[in-house]
C-alpha positions in Angstrom: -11.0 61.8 14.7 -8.2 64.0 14.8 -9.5 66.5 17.1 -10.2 63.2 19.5 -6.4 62.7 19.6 -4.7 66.5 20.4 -1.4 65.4 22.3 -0.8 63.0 19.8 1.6 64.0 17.4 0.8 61.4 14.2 -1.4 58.8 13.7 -2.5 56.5 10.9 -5.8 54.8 9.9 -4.8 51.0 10.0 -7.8 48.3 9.5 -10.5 50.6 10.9 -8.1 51.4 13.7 -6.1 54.5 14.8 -2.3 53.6 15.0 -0.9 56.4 16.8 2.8 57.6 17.8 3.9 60.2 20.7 7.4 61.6 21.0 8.5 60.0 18.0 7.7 56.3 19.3 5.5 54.2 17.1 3.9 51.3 18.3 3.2 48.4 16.2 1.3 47.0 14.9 -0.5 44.3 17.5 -1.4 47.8 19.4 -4.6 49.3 18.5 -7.5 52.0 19.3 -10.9 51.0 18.9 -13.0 54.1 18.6 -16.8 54.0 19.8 -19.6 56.4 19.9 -21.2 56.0 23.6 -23.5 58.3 25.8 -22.4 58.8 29.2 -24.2 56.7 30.9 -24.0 53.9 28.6 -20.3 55.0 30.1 -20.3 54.6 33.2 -22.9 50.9 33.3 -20.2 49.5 30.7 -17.4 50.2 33.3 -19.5 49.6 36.4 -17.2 46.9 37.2 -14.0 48.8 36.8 -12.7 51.6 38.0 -13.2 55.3 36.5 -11.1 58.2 37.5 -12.5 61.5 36.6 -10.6 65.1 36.5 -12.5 68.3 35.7 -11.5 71.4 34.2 -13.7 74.1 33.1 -16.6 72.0 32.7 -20.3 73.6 32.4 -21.8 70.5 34.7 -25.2 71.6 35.4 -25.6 72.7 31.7 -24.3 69.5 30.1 -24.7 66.8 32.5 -27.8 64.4 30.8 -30.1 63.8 33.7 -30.2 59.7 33.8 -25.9 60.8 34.5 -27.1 63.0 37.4 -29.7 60.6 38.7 -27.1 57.8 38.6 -24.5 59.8 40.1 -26.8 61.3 42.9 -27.7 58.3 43.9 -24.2 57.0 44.7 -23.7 59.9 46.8 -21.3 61.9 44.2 -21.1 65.7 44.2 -20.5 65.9 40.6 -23.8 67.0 39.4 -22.5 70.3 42.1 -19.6 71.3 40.2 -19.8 74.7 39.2 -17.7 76.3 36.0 -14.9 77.4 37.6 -14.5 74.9 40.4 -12.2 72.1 40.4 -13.3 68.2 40.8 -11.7 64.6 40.9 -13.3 61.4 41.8 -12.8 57.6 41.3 -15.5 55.1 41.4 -15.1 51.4 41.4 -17.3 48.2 41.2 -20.3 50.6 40.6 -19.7 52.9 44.1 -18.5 56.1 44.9 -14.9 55.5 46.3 -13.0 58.9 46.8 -14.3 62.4 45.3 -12.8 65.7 46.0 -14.5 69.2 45.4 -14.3 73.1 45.7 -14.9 76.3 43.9 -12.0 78.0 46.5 -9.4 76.4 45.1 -7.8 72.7 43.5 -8.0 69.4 44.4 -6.1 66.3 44.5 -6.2 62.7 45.1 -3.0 60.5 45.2 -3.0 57.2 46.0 -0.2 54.4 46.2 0.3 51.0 45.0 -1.1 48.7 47.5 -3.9 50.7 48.6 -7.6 49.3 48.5 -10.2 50.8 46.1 -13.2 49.0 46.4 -13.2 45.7 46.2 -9.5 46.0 44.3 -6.2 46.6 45.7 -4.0 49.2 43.5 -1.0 47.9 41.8 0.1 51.0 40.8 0.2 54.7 41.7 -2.4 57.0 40.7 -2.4 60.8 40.8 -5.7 63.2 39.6 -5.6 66.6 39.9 -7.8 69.4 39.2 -8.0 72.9 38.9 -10.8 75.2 38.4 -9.8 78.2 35.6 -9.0 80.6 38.6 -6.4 78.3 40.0 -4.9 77.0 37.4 -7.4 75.6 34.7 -5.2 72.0 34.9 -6.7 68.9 34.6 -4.6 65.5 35.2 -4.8 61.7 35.6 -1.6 59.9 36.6 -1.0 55.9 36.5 2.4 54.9 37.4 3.5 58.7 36.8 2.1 58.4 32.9 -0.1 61.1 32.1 -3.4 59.4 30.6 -6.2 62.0 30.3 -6.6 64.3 27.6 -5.7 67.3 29.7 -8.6 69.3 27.7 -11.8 71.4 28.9 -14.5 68.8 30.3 -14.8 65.5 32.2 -11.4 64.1 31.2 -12.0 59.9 32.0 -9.8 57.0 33.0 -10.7 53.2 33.1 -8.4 50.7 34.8 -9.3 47.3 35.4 -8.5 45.0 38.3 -4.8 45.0 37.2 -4.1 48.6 37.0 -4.2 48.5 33.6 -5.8 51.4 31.2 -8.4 49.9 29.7 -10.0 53.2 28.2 -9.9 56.9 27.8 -12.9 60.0 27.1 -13.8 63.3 27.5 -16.8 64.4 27.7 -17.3 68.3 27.4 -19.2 70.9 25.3 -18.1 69.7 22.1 -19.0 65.8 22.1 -22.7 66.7 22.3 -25.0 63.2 23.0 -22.3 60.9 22.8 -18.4 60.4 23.6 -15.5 59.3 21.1 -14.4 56.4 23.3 -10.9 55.0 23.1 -10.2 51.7 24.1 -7.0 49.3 23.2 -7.6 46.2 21.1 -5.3 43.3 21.1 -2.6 42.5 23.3 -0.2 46.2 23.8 2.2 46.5 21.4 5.8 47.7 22.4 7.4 51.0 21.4 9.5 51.0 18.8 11.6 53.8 16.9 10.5 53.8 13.7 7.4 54.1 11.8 5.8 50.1 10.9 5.3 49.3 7.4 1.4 49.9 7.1 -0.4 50.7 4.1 -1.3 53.7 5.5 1.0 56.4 5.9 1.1 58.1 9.3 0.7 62.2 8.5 0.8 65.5 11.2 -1.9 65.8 13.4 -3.3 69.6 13.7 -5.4 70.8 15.7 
């Protein structure tokens, strides 16, 4: 668990579900993470419907890409199942099609795209920004909504879901280390709002190391 949350700097097991805090802000306690074992292409049919923005870094595709992924991806057109180790990649697909991709082992890539702009079948209501770069140019990976950082930043496929709304409906990474399936992280409830101090759960929040 912990190692699924590394830019998180304290968390607490609440009712089954991970409470967690960044820069000192806790939420409370009607926000909460739902963790879920899934393959990836259990994945990417639960989200068909929504959108998915991917950003690579240093990700061993053609060694760890299952092959019902690579099928389903090939036949929407994507390059993914391409990517080499050291190049750099970022895609968004939407309502189960291949809307923007980016890729190059010369170099990184970028997609930004504004509020108002049409992916799909949905217009955007808020900015989005992925980046990528391969380990030679920078070995960065990044997934922007609204100018909030919301992928893990980590080796791998780092993953995105927004709905209609432009709301983040779920996160994942899927790299070396998550093996058949993915640790997928998707908010329960209605969000909570921030608030300065710690709620009174049962559980104690503690340090996160990684």
């Amino acid at each position: 668990m912990v190692q699924s949350f590394p830019r998180w700097n304290q968390c607490a097991l609440v009712d089954g579900f991970i409470v967690y805090t960044r820069d000192d802000h806790f939420f409370d306690g009607s926000n909460r993470i739902k963790i879920e074992p899934i393959t990836l292409y259990d994945f990417f049919k639960k989200f068909g419907q929504d959108t998915i923005l991917i950003a690579a870094r240093e990700y061993q595709a053609p060694v760890l890409l299952p092959e019902e992924v690579k099928k389903y991806l090939q036949e929407k057109g994507s390059r993914l199942p391409d990517l080499l180790f050291l190049g750099s990649y970022v895609g968004i697909f939407s309502h189960d099609a291949r809307i923007f991709e980016k890729i190059d082992d010369k170099g990184a890539v970028k997609i930004e795209l504004r509020k108002g702009e049409l992916i799909g079948k949905d217009r955007l209501t808020k900015d989005i920004a992925l980046y990528s770069a391969g380990v030679p140019f920078g070995n960065q990976a990044s997934i922007k909504v609204s100018g909030v950082e919301q992928s893990r930043e980590r080796g791998g496929l780092n993953m995105v879901v927004l709905n209609g709304d432009g709301a983040v409906l779920a996160s994942t990474i899927f790299d070396a280390k998550t093996g058949s399936k993915i640790n997928l992280c998707t908010r329960v409830d209605s969000p909570g709002n921030l608030v300065k101090k710690p709620p009174s759960f049962s559980a104690q929040p503690f340090n996160l190391t990684e």
